[in-house]
C-alpha positions as CSV (number, residue, x, y, z in Angstrom):
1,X,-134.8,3.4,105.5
2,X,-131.9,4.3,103.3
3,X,-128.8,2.0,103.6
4,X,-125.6,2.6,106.0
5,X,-122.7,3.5,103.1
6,X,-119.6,1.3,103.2
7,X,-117.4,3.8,102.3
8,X,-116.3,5.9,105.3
9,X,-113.6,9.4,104.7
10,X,-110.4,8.7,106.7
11,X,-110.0,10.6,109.5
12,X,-109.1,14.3,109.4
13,X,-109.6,14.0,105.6
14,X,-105.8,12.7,104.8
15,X,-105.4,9.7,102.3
16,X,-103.2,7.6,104.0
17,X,-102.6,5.3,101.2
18,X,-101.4,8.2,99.1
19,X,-99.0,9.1,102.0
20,X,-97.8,5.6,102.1
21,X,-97.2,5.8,98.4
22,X,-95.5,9.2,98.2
23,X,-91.9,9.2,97.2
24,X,-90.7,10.4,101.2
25,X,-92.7,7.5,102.7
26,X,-91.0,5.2,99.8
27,X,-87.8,6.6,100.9
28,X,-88.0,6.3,104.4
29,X,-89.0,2.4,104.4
30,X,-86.3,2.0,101.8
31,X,-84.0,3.3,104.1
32,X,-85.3,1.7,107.1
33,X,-84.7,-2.2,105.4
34,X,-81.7,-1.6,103.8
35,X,-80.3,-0.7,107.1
36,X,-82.4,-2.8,109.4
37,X,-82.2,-6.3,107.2
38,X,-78.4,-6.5,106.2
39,X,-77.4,-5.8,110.1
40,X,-80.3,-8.6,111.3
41,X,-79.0,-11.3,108.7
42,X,-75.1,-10.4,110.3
43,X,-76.8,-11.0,113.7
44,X,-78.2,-14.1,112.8
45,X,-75.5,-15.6,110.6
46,X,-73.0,-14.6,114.0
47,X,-75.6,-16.0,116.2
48,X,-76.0,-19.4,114.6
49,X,-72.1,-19.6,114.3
50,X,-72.3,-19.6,117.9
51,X,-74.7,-21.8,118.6
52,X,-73.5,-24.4,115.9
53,X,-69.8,-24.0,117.4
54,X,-71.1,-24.9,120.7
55,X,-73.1,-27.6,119.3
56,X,-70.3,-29.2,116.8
57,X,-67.1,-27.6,118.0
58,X,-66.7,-28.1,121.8
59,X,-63.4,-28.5,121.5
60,X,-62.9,-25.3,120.1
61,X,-65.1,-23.4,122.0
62,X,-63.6,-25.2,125.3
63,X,-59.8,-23.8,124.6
64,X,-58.2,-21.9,127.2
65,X,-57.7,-17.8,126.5
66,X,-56.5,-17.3,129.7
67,X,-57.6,-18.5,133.4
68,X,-60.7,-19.9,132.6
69,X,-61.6,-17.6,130.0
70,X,-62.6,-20.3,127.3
71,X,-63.4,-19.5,123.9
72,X,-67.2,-19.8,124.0
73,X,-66.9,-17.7,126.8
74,X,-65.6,-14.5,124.6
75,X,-68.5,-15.8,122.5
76,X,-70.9,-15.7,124.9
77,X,-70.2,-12.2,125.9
78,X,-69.1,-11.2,122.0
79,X,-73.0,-12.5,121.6
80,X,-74.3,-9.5,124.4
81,X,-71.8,-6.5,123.1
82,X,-73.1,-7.2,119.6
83,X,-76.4,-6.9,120.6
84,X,-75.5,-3.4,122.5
85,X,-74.1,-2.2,119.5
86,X,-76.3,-3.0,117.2
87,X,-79.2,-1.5,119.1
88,X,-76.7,1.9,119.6
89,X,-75.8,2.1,115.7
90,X,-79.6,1.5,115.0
91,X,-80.2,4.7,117.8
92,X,-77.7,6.6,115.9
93,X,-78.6,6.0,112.3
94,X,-82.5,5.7,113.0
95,X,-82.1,9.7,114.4
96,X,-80.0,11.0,111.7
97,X,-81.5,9.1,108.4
98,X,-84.8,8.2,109.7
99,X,-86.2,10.4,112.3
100,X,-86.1,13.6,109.9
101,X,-87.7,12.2,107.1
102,X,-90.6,10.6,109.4
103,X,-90.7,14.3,111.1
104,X,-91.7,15.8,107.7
105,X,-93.9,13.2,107.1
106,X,-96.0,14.0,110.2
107,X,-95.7,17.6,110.0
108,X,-97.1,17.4,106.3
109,X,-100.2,15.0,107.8
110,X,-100.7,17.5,110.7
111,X,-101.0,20.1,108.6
112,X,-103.5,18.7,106.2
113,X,-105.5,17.6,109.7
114,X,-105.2,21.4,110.8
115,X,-107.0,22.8,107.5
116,X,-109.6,20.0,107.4
């Protein structure tokens, strides 16, 4: 009874850790971070301003705008259209810097799956 190997071939015959180490693949991770982590740390940084105004500031954040539009209100809401646009600039840049690069990437894969 011979032994079961412990090596297996990858699926379709493609060596994904090559792929994962091939200067588009490099590039489009690059690309994804440097655009991805700046814009989270902003978030963040924004977010905990907000959350340590209302925490340290009331006074501030209770002040009249006008009506009873307070400060923290703006805030508040500043802290929901941030959010929007963040998630629309991602949309945008993710299907003009990303989205090509990740195309070519799978086309290059499928067509190494095809002649397997």
């Amino acid at each position: 009874m011979s032994e079961p190997s412990t090596e297996t071939a990858p699926p379709g015959g493609i060596d994904y850790i090559a792929v994962e180490q091939s200067p588009r693949f490099v590039e489009l991770k690059k690309r994804h971070r440097g655009f991805v982590f700046p814009l989270a740390i902003a978030f963040l940084v924004w977010y905990f301003a907000y959350v340590l105004l209302s925490s340290f500031a009331p006074e501030f954040m209770a002040q009249r705008v006008w009506g009873d539009i307070t400060v923290g209100l703006i805030f508040g809401l500043g802290q929901f259209v941030t959010t929007f646009a963040i998630t629309m600039t991602y949309v945008w840049y993710a299907n003009r810097k990303l989205d090509p690069i990740s195309e070519e990437i799978r086309a290059e894969l499928e067509a190494k799956e095809a002649q397997a």
